[in-house]
C-alpha positions in Angstrom: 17.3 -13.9 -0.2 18.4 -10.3 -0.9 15.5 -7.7 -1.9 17.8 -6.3 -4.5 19.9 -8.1 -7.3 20.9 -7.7 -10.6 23.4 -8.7 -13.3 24.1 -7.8 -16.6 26.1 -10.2 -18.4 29.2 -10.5 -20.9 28.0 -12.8 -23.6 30.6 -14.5 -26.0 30.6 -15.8 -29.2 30.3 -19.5 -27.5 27.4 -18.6 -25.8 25.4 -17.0 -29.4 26.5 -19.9 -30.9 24.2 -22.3 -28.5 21.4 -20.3 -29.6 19.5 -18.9 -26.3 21.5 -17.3 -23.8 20.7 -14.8 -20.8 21.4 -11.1 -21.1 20.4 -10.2 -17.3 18.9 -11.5 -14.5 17.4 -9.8 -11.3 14.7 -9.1 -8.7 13.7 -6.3 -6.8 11.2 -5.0 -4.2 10.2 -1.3 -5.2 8.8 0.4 -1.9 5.8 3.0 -1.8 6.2 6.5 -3.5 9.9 5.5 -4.9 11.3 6.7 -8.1 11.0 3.9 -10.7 13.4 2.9 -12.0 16.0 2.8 -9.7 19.4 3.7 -10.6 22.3 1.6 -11.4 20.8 -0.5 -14.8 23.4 0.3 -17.7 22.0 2.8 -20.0 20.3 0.9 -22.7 17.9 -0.7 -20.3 16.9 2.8 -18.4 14.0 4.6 -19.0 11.4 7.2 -17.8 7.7 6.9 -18.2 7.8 9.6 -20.4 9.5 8.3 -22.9 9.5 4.8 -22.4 12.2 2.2 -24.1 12.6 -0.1 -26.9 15.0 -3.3 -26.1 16.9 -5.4 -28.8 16.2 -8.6 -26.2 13.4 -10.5 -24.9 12.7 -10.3 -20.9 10.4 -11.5 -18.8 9.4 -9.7 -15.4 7.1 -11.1 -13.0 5.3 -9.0 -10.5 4.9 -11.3 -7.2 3.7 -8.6 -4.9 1.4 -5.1 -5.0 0.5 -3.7 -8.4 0.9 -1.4 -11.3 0.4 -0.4 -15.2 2.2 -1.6 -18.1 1.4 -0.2 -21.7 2.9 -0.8 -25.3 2.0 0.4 -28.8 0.4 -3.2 -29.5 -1.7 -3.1 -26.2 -2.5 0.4 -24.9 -2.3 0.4 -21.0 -2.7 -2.4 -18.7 -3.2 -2.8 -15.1 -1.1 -5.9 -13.9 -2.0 -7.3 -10.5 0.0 -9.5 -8.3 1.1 -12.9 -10.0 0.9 -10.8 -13.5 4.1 -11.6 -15.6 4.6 -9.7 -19.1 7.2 -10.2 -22.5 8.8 -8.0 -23.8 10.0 -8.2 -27.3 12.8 -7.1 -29.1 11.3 -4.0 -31.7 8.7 -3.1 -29.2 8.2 0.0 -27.8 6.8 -0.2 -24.2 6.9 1.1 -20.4 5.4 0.0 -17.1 5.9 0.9 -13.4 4.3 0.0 -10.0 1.5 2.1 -8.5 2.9 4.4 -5.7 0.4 3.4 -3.4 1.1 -0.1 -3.3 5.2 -0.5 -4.8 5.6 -3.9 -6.1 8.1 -6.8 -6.2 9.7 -7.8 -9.0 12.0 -10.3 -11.2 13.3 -10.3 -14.9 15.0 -12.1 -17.2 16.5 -11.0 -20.2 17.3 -13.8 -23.2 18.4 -13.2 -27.0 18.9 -16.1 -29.6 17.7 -17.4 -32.4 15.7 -20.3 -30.7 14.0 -17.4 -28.3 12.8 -15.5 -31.7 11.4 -18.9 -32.8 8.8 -18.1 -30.2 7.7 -14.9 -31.3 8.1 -16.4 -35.4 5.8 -19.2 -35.1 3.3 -17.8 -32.9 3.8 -19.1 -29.1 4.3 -15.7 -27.7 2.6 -12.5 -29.4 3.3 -9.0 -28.7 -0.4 -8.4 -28.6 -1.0 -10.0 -25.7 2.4 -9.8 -23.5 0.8 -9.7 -20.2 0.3 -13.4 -18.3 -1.2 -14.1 -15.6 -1.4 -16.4 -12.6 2.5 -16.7 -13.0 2.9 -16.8 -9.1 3.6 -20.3 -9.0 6.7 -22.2 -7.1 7.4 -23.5 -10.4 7.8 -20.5 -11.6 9.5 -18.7 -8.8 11.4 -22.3 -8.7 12.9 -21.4 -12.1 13.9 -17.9 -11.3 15.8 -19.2 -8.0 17.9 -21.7 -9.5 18.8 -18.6 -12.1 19.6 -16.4 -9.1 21.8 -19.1 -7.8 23.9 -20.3 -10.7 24.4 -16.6 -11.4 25.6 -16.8 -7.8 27.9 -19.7 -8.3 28.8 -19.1 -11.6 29.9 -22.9 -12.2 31.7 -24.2 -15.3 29.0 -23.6 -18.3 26.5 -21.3 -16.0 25.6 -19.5 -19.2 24.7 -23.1 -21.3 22.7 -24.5 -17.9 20.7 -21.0 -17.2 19.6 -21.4 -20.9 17.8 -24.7 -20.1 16.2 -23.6 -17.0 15.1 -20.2 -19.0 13.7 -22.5 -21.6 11.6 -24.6 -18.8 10.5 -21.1 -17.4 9.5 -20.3 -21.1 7.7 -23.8 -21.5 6.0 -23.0 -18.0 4.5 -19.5 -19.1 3.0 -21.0 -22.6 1.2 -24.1 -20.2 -0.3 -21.5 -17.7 -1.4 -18.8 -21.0 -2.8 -21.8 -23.1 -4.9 -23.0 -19.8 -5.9 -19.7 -19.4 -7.3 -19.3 -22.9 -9.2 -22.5 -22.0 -10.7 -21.4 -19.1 -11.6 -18.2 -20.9 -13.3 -19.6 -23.6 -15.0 -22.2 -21.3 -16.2 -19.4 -19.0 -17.5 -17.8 -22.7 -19.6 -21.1 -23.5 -21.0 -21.1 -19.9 -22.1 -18.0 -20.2 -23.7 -18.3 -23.8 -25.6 -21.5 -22.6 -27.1 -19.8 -19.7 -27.9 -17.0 -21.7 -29.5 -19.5 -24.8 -31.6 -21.1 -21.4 -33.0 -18.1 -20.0 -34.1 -17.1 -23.3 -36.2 -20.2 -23.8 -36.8 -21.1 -20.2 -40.1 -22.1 -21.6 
């Protein structure tokens, strides 16, 4: 597979209709001490870290390899470490690049529709906490390669099929946050009970 791919896509009226639909697709592998972003993204997806950006779409961009910070006006900074994945949401302001000591490697999806926003609307996905992690799974990275390839192909209905498997990808990312809550709060309880034993060890 290529380190570098990306497509930004012509979406018709056919394609809104069916209600989720892919914007972009792509993957990249940002060396050591590189200018991020690269060139060559259309103008209303560039940005500096200066200034940041604010998208009109969802994406999602998992970080497979090295490490970085991401930061938004609903979370502040936030390292991400290899297997993070983050949201972005449509509205919110936010930036992010690797550390230049490390670079990183990374995929994204971009998706629009109003069956995408029902996951922000009824609570799935929150802006306040964009960044997942443990996404490094081959199901995940399963996902993202059948994207890359029917982008590829670019079969009869690529845009209708690609929704699906962005929708599995979607499903995927709410199973490994929700089992990471769990293990979070179980990890809290643990802790508490040791806490309430030492206190009355007697």
């Amino acid at each position: 597979m290529n380190k570098k791919y990306q497509k930004y896509l012509m979406v018709f009226e056919q394609d809104e209709k069916w209600g989720f639909y892919i914007n972009n697709l792509g993957r990249a592998s940002v060396d050591k001490n590189i200018e991020y972003p690269s060139k060559g993204h259309p103008g209303s997806h560039m940005f500096t870290w200066e200034k940041g950006r604010t998208l009109d779409e969802f994406h999602f961009v998992l970080i497979t390899e090295g490490e970085g910070e991401f930061e938004s006006k609903e979370t502040g900074k936030k390292k991400i470490l290899p297997g993070d994945g983050f949201l972005l949401f449509p509205g919110m302001w936010h930036r992010y690049r690797p550390n230049k000591k490390t670079g990183w490697s990374e995929r994204w999806v971009g998706f629009s529709g109003p069956i995408a926003k029902q996951f922000l609307s009824n609570g799935f996905f929150k802006s306040q906490s964009p960044v997942i992690s443990k996404c490094n799974r081959s199901t995940v990275l399963g996902y993202f390669d059948t994207l890359f390839q029917l982008f590829e192909d670019e079969p009869f209905g690529y845009q209708r099929l690609a929704s699906g498997i962005c929708m599995q990808l979607m499903a995927e990312l709410y199973n490994i946050q929700q089992n990471s809550n769990s293990e979070d709060y179980l990890n809290q309880m643990v802790s508490q009970t040791k806490h309430l034993m030492y206190n009355k060890i007697n």
